[in-house]
N, C-alpha and C positions, 0 to 999 in steps of 0.2 A: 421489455420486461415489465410485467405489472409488479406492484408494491401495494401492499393493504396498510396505510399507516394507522389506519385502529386496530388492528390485530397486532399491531409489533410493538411489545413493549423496551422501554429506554432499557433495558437489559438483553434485548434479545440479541444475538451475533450468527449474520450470517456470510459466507466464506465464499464466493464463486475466483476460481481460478480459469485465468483466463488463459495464458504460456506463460512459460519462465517465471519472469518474476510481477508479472503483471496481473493483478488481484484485486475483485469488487470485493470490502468489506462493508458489510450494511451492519450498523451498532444502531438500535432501535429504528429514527427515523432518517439516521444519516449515512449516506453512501459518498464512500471514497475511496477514490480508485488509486492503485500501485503502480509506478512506472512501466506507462502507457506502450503498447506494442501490439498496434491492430492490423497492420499489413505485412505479407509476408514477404520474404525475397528468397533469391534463389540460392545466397551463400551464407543462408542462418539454416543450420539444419539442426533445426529441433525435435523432427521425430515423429512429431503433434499437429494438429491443427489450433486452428487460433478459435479457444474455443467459445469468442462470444463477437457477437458484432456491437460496430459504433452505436449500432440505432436501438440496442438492447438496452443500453445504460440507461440508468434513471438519472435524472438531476444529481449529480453531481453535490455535497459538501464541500470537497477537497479534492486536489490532484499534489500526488505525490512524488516525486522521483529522487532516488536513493543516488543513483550516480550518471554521469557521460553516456559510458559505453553503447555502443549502437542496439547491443540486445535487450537493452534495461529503456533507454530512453528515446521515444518516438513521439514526442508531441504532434508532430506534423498527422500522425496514422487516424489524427482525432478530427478530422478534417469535416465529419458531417455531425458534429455535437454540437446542438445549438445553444450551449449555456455559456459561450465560452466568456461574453463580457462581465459574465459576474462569477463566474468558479474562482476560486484562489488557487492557486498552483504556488506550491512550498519545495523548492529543490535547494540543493547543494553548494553549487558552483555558477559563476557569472555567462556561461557558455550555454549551461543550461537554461537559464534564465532567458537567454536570447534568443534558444530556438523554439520555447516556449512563447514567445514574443511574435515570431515570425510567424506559429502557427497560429495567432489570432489571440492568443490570452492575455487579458488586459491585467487581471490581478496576481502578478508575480512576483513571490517574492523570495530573496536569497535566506535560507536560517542558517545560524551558528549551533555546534552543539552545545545544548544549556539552554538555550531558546524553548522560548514558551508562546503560543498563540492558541486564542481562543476562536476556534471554527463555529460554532453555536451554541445557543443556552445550554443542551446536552453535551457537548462534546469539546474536547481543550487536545491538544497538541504540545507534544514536546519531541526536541528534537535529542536522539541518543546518539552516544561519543559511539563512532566507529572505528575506521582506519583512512591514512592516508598512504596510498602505495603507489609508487612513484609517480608522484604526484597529482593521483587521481583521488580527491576529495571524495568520501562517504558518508550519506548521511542515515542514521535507521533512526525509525519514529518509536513511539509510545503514543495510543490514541486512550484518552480515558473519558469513560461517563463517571456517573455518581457510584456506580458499583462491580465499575470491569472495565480491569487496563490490557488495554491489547498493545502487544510488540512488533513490529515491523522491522525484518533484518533483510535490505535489498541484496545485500555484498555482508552478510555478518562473519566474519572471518574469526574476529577478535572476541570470541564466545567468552571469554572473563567479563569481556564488559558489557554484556549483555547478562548475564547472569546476576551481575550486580545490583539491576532495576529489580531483582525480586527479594531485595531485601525492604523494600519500602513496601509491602502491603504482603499480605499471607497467597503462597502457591499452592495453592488445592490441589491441584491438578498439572503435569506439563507434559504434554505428547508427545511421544517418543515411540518409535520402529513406527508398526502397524496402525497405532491409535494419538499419533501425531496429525497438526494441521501443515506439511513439510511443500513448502517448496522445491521440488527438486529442476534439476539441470542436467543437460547430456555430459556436462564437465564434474558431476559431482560433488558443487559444493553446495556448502550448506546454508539454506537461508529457511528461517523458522517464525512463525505465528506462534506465538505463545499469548495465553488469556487466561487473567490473573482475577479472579472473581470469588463471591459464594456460591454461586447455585450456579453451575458451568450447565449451558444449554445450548449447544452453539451446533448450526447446523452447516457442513460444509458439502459442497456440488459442485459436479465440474461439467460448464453447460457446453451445448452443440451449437453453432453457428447457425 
């Protein structure tokens, strides 16, 4: 995947969905990927193809993983990405941590919800309150530049508390039905991209392998 980092400015958002819940978000010159899931198997029946390969991504900012579950989290599937000693990878739970480990990624680390880290001079992280259902840790992001906060709901079940990060800055804009940026799943639940900004220019693609 080529990137023109003088054409993209610190406000630009672009959206490549890959399966499920696994999503290149590129916020001007920073790309970071959503709970990684590059190969397929025989008893994940998504419907879909997996619609981007390892060797498309660009550098990497950040890797993210919202929970466990086999469909959401596949570090291992990143096995020909050659950033891996310096990507930070930001998950959930200690489990995930470690097969993020075993797949090669040296910068890993566990957030709490409330948590804050700062990915680069553009770009800061926090981590949002999700749910914990029987005893499976969730964690959904919030990515902000200087002028547009994007939400990340891996597993967003608990839509109140997602709703409530739109009270700290004005919602111009939030996609819904047809003109939403929606995650969907053969299970039909619901996981949403919302981008909380002034001038909403966001381009979203769903590429071919």
């Amino acid at each position: 995947m080529e990137r023109d980092h003088n054409a993209r400015s610190s406000s630009s958002l672009a959206v490549t969905r890959v399966i499920n819940a696994c999503v290149l978000l590129e916020l001007g010159d920073d790309a970071v990927l959503t709970d990684p899931y590059f190969t397929s198997h025989w008893f994940m029946r998504f419907r879909e193809p997996i619609g981007l390969g390892v060797s498309q991504l660009p550098r990497l900012s950040a890797i993210l993983g919202g929970h466990s579950v086999f469909d959401h989290w596949r570090p291992s599937s990143l096995g020909g990405y050659p950033y891996k000693q310096t990507t930070p990878v930001f998950v959930a739970t200690k489990s995930m941590a470690a097969s993020a480990r075993s797949a090669g990624f040296e910068k890993v680390e566990i957030l709490e919800w409330g948590e804050r880290r700062r990915i680069s001079g553009a770009l800061e992280l926090e981590v949002a309150p999700a749910q914990t259902v029987a005893g499976l840790k969730v964690n959904n992001y919030v990515l902000s530049t200087r002028d547009m906060r994007v939400f990340f709901g891996s597993e967003a079940r608990d839509l109140d508390r997602a709703r409530a990060l739109r009270s700290r800055g004005p919602l111009l804009e939030r996609w819904t039905t047809s003109r939403n940026l929606r995650i969907g799943s053969a299970h039909r639940r619901q996981r949403w991209l919302w981008c909380v900004r002034d001038q909403p220019r966001v381009r979203s693609r769903r590429s071919a392998a």
